[in-house]
FIMIRO-972836 format. One record per atom (N, C-alpha, C): residue in one letter; x, y, z. Coordinates in steps of 0.2 Angstrom, whole numbers, plus 5000, padded with zeros to 4 digits. Layout:
N
aXYZ...
END
This chain:
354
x518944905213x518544955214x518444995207x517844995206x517645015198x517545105199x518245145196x517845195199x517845235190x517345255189x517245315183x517645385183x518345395179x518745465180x518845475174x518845455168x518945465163x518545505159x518645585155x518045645152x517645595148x517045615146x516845595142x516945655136x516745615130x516945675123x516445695120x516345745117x516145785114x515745735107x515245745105x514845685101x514945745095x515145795092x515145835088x515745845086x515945855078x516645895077x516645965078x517246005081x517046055082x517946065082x518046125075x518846135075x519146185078x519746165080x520146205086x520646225081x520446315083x521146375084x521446395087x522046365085x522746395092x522846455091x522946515096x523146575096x523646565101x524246535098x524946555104x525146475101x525846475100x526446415099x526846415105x526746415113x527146425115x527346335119x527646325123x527846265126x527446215127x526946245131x526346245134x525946175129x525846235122x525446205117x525946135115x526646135113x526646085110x526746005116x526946035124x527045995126x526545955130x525645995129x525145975132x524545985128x524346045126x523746055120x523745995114x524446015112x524245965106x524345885105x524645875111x524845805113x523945765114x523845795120x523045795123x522545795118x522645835113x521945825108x522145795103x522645765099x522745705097x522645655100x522845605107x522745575109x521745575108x521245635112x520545635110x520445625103x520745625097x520645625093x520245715090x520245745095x520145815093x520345845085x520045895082x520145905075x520345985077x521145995075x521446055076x521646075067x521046135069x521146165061x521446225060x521946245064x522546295063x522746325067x523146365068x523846405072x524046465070x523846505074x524346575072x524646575080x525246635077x525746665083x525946745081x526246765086x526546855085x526946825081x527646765083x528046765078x527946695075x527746705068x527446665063x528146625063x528446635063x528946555060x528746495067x528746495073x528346475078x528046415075x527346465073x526746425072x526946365066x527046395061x527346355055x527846295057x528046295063x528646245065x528346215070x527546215073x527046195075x526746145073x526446205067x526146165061x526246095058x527046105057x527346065052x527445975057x527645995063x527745955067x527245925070x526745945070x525945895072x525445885067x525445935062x525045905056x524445935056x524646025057x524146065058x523946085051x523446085046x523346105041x523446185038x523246215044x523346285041x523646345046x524146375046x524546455049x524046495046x524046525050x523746615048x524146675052x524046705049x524746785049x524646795057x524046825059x523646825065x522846815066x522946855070x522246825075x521446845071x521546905068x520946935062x520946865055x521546865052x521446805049x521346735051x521646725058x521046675058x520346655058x520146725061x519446705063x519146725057x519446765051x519046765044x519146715041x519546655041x519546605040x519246535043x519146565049x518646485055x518046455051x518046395053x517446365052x516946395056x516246405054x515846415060x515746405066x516046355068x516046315072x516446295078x517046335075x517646325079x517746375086x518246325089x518346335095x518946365097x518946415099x519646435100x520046415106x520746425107x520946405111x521746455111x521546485117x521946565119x522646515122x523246525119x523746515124x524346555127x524146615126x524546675128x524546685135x524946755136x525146775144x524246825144x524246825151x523646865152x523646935149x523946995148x524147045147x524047025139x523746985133x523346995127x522746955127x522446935134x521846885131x521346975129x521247025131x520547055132x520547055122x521447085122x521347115115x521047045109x521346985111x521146945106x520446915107x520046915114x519346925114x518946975110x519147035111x518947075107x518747025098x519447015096x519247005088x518946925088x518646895092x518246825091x517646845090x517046785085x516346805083x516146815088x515546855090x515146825094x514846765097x514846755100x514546685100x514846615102x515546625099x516146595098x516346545105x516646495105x516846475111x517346455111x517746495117x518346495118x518546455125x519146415123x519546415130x520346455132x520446495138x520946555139x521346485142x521846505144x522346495147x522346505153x522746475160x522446505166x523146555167x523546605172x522646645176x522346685172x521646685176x521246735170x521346805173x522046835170x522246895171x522846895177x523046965177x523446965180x523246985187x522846995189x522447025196x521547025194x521347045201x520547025200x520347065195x520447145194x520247195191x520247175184x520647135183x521047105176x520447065174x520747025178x520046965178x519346975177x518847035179x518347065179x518247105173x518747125170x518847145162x518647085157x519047015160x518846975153x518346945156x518046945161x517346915160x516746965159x516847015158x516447085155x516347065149x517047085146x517047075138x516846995135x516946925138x516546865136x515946895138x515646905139x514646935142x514646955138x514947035137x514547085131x514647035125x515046985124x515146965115x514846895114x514546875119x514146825123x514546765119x515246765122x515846705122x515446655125x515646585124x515646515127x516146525129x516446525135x517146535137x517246515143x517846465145x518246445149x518846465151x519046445158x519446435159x520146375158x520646355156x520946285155x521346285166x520946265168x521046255174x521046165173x521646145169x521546065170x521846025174x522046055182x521946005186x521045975192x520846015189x519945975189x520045925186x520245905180x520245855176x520445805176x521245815180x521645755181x521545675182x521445655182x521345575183x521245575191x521845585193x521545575202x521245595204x521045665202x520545725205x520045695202x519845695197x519045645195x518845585197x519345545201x519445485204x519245485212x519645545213x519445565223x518645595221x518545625215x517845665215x517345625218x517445575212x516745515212x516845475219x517245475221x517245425230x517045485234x517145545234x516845565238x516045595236x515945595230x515145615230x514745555230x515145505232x514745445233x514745435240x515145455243x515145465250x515545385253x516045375249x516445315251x516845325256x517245395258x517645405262x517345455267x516545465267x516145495272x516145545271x516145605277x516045675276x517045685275x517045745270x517545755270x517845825277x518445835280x518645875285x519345885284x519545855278x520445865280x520445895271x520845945270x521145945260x521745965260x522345945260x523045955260x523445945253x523746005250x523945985246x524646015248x525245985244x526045985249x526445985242x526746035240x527246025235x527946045236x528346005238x529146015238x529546005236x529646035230x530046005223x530646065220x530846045215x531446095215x531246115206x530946195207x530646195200x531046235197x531246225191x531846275186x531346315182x531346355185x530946445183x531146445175x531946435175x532146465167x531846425164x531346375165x531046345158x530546395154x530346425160x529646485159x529746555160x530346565153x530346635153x529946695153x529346655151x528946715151x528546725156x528546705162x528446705168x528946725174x529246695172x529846715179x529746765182x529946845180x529946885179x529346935185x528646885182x528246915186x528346915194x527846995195x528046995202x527246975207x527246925202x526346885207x526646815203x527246775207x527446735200x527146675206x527346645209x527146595216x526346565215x526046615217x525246615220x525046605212x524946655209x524546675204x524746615197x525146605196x525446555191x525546475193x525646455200x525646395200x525246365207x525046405214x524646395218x523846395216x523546435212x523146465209x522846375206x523346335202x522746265200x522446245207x522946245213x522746195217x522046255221x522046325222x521346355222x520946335219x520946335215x520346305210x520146225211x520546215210x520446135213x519946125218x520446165223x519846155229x519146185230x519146245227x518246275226x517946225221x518346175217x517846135214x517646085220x517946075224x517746015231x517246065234x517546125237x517146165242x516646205243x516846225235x516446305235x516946345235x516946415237x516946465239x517246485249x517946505250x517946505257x517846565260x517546545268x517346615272x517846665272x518646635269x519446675271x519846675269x520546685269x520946675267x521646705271x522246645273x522546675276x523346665272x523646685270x524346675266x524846705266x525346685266x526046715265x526546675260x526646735256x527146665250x527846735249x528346695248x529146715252x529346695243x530146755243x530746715239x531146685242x531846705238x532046665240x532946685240x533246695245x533946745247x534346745240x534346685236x534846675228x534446685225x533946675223x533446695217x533246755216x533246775209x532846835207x532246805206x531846805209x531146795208x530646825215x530046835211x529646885216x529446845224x529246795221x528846725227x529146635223x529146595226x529346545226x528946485230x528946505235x528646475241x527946515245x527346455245x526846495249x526746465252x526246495256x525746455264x525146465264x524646445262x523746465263x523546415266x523146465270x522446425274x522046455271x521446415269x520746425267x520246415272x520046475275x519546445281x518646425278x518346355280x517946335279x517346315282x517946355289x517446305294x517946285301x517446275307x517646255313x518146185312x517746145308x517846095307x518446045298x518446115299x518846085292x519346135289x519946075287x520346105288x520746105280x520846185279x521246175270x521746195271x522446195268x523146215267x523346205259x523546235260x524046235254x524846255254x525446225254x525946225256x526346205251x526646235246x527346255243x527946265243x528646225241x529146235240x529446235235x529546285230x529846255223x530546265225x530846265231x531646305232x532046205232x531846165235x531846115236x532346085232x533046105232x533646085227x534146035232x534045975235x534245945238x534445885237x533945845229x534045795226x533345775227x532945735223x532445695224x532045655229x532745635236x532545585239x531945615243x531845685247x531345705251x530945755246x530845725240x530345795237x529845745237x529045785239x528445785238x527945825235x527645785231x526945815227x526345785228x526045805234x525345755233x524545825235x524045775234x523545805237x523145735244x522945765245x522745715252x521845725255x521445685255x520745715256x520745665261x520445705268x520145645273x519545645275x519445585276x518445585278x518345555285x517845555286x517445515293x517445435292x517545425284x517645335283x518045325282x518745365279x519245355275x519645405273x520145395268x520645425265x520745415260x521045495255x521245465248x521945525247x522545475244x523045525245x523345515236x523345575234x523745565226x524445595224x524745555223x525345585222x525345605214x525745665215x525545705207x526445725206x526645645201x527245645200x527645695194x527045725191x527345755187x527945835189x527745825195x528045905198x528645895202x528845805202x529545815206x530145755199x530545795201x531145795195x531145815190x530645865190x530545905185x531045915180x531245925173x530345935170x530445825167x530845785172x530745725167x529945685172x529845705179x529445695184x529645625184x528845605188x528845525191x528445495191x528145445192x527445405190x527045435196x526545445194x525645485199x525645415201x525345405208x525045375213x524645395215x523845325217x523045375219x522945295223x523045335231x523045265236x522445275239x521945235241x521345245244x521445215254x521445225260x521445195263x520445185268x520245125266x519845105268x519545065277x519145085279x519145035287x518944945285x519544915286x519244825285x519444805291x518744755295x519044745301x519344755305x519044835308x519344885312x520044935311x520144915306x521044945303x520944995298x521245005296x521245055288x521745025286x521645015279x522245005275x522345005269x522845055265x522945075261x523145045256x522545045250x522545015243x522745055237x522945035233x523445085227x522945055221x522745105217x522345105214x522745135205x522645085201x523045125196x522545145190x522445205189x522345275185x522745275180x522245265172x522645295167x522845375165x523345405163x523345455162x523645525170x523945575166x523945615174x523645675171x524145725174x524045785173x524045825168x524845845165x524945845158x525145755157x524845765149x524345805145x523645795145x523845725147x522845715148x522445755150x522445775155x521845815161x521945885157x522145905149x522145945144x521245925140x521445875140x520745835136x520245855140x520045865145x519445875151x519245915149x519646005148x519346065147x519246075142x519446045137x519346065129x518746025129x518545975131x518045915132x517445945132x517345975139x516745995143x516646055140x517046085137x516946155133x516446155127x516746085124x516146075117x515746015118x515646015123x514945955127x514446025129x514746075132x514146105132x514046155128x514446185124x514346215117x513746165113x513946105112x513546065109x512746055110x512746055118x512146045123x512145965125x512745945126x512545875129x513245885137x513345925139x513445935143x513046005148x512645995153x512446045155x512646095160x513346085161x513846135166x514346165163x514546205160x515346245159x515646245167x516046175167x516346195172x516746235176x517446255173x517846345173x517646375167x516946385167x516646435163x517046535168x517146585164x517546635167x517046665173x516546645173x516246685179x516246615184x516346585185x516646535189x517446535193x517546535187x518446555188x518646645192x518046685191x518146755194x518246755201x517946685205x517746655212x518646655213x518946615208x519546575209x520046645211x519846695207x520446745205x520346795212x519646775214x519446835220x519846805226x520046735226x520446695232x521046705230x521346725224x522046735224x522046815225x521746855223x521746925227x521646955233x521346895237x521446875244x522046875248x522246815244x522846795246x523446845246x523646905242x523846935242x523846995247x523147005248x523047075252x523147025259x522946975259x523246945267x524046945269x524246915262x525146925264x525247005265x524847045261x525247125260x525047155271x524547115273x524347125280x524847105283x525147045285x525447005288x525046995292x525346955299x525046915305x524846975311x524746945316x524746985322x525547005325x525547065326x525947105328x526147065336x526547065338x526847015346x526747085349x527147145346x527447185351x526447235353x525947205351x525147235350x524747195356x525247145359x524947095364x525147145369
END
């Protein structure tokens, strides 16, 4: 089966500045746009030795002190690329040209409020601005895309994503900490994810829990996305899941009226070494279904990094005609993760109200 998942690239040079050296950057930004062949024309950080030890290691041309000098230094034409905590994207929005096109880091902000801040300020300074929501991008999700807009697996009625893995927080000091850490920083891709299949949902029902030995706000959650009589979305997390590998699971699962497509997204279990992605299609042959294994270049990091930088300068250029998580897109995403909390802070139906 010939299926098209692979971004297409940008037909223009168009040079990228990194504001931020954090893990993120060297473990996926810069991996991902070497690999595209992307042209990264410098780096600044708060703390400059950072950058220069970025620089030095991937063959960045030029550090700059901070964020004022680099844009007094950009090409015309350059693309920024934000990789900081939400709490400095508005201040370093503010110092980009007009015009400028940017891609932020996800979430955008730390609550909706937040979130309606930085897409005010892209508007007034008429930003090209995205969001890096790159699991739209992944290999498997652009692989399930194109089978269901073709309608191979019929009407879709089922979306399950399931992650039970054992995630070591201290890699991400600079998150931990937070007290919206669960939902907002790692539930939040697969939200997105799904209003790229669905849309937008009539609801939101959730509760996301710590954890009795952890210092941490949230760890585990539970979303239903209501979409319908007829259709059913979840979202189900367990990062607590320290029992050994043999029952850890990371997948997405889509089912239709003709079929099935289940992807496992190996990069989240045995963390941080992971395990190889698997994208299984089960088709009806001769009254049966039967599940065919389909191999996929590429997963999630770093590739499905390439997607958002991609689509950002395809349509900066005008040969793409959609900004995908363009920030008023992604405002939809952040208004289901402020859902999601006001549902938890409600809880369920009271027993002793019956």
């Amino acid at each position: 089966m010939n299926i098209p998942y692979k971004p297409l690239l940008p037909e223009t040079t168009q040079p990228i500045i990194i504001i931020g050296a954090s893990g993120i950057v060297k473990d996926a930004h810069l991996p991902a746009y070497k690999m595209a062949g992307f042209s990264v024309f410098g780096i600044t950080n708060r703390t400059v030795a950072k950058a220069h030890a970025m620089a030095e290691e991937f063959g960045i041309p030029n550090v700059f002190e901070n964020v004022a000098d680099a844009v007094k230094n950009a090409p015309s034409n350059a693309v920024y690329d934000i990789t900081v905590l939400p709490d400095q994207y508005i201040e370093i929005l503010e110092q980009l040209p007009d015009g400028a096109a940017v891609l932020i880091q996800k979430p955008m902000g730390n609550d909706l409020a937040q979130a309606k801040e930085i897409v005010a300020v892209c508007e007034r300074k008429k930003l090209v601005a995205a969001i890096n929501f790159q699991l739209r991008f992944a290999s498997f999700v652009s692989a399930a895309r194109y089978m269901i807009d073709q309608g191979i697996i019929g009407d879709l009625y089922d979306l399950e994503f399931k992650v039970t893995v054992n995630t070591p927080w201290e890699l991400f000091p600079l998150i931990k900490e937070h007290p919206r850490l669960e939902i907002l920083f790692h539930s939040v891709h697969y939200i997105d994810c799904i209003r790229s299949f669905m849309g937008n949902p009539k609801g939101v029902y959730a509760k996301t829990t710590n954890h009795p030995l952890k210092k941490l706000s949230s760890c585990r959650s539970s979303i239903i996305l209501d979409y319908g009589d007829s259709m059913r979305v979840v979202i189900n997390t367990n990062h607590d899941h320290h029992f050994g590998p043999k029952h850890e699971e990371s997948y997405i699962k889509w089912e239709g009226t003709k079929g099935a497509i289940k992807a496992k997204m190996g990069l989240l279990m045995n963390y941080p070494d992971g395990m190889p992605d698997e994208f299984e299609v089960a088709l009806e042959k001769n009254g049966t279904y039967e599940w065919e294994k389909i191999n996929l270049e590429g997963s999630w990091f770093p590739e499905a990094f390439i997607g958002t930088m991609s689509n950002l300068m395809r349509f900066k250029e005008g040969s793409d005609d959609k900004l995908l998580a363009s920030v008023q897109d992604v405002l939809d995403t952040m208004k289901v993760v402020e859902a999601c909390y006001i549902s938890n802070q409600k809880g369920g139906i009271p027993l002793n109200e019956l």
